[in-house]
N, C-alpha and C positions, 0 to 999 in steps of 0.2 A: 569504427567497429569496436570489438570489446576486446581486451589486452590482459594477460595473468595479471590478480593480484588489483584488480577496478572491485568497488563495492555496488552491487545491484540491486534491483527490487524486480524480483519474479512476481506479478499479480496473480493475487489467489493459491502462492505456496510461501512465499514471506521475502526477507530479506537475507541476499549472501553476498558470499563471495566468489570470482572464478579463480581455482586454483589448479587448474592446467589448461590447454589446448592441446588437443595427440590428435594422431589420424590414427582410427581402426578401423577394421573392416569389419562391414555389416550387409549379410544375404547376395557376398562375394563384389561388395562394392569397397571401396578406401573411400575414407570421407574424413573432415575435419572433425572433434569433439569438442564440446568446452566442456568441463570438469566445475561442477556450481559446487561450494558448498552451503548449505542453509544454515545460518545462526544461531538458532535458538531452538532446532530441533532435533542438530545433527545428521542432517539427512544431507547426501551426495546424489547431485544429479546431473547422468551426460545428458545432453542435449545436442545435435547435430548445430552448428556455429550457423547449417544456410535458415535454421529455423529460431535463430532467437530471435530476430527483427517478427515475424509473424508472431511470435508467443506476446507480445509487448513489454517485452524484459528492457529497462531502459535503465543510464545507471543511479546512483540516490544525487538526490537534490543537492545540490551548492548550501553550502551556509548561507549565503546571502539570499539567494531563491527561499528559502526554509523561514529566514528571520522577517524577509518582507512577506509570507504567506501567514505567519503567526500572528504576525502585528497589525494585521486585515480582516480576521476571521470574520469579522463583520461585514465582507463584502460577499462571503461563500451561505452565509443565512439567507435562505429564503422566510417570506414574512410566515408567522406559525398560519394564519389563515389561509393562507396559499397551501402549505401542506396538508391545512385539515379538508381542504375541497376535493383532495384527488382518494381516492379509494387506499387502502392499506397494499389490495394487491400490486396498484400502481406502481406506488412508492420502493414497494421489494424490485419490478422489474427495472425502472430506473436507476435505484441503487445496484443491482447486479449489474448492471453494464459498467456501470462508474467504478466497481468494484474491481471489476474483470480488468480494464483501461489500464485500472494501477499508476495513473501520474497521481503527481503529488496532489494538484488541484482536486481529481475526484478523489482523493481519500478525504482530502480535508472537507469537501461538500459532502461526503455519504457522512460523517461524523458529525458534521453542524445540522445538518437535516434532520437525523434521530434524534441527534442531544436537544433538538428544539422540542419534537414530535414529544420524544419523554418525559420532557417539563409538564405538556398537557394531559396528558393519559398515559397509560402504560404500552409498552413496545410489546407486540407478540411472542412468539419465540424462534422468528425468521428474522426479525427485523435486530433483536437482542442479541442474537449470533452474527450477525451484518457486521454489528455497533461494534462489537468485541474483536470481531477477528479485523474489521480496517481503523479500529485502536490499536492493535498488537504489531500488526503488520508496519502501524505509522511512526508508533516508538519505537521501533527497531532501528527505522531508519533514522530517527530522530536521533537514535543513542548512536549510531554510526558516524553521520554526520559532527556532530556536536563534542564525541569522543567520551561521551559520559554514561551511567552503567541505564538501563531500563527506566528504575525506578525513578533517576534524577530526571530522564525522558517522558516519562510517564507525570513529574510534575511539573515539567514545564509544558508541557500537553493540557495538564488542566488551569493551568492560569493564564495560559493565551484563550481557553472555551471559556473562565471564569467570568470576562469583561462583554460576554455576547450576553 
């Protein structure tokens, strides 16, 4: 289970930290809380402890997990032909599940997928907000991990996509 003070990745609210677990009572029940706090937003969130395994909060990747998924990227590209056959709506409701998942793997595939799809034409502005927010969410954990600020995150993010 999750222990104060583990680094996480909430899918689809970003990356924290847990910095408590209390019991309160809630509509005259006692129940356990975990105490999130979000990184780069600020934002604090209880969460009841029997529901973070269903929210798919899992905690941030290994460095070793992170370095062999970077040094791979080429294995999460699908060929651009293969993305141009399936419709636009497709591709958003695929990416939203992968989104939602929040492992490491479907962030890195929702990213390789657009960054392919973008080389050939332009991304809507469903799929542009996809690109951006499981970018944001992926250097977070990447600066976590790795213990270095966004930006240095943010460029080792693009010279692991550089060689796809």
């Amino acid at each position: 289970m999750f222990n104060i003070g583990d680094k996480i990745v909430y899918p689809s609210q970003g990356v924290g930290i847990i910095d408590s677990i209390e019991e309160k009572e809630f509509l005259g029940k006692m129940k356990q809380y975990c105490s999130i706090h979000l990184i780069n937003n600020n934002l604090k969130l209880m969460m009841p402890l029997d529901r973070l395994l269903s929210s798919n909060i899992r905690p941030i990747a290994s460095s070793d997990i992170l370095d062999n998924a970077l040094d791979h990227l080429d294995t999460f590209v699908h060929a651009v032909d293969d993305l141009n056959h399936v419709t636009c709506k497709e591709r958003i409701a695929s990416n939203t599940i992968k989104f939602k998942s929040g492992t490491l793997k479907d962030f890195i595939e929702v990213i390789c997928s657009l960054t392919e799809v973008k080389k050939e034409h332009s991304l809507n502005n469903s799929e542009n907000q996809m690109l951006k927010s499981t970018r944001k969410f992926l250097i977070e954990e990447i600066s976590l991990i790795k213990d270095i600020s966004n930006s240095e995150a943010s460029d080792l993010l693009d010279d692991s996509l550089s060689v796809i």
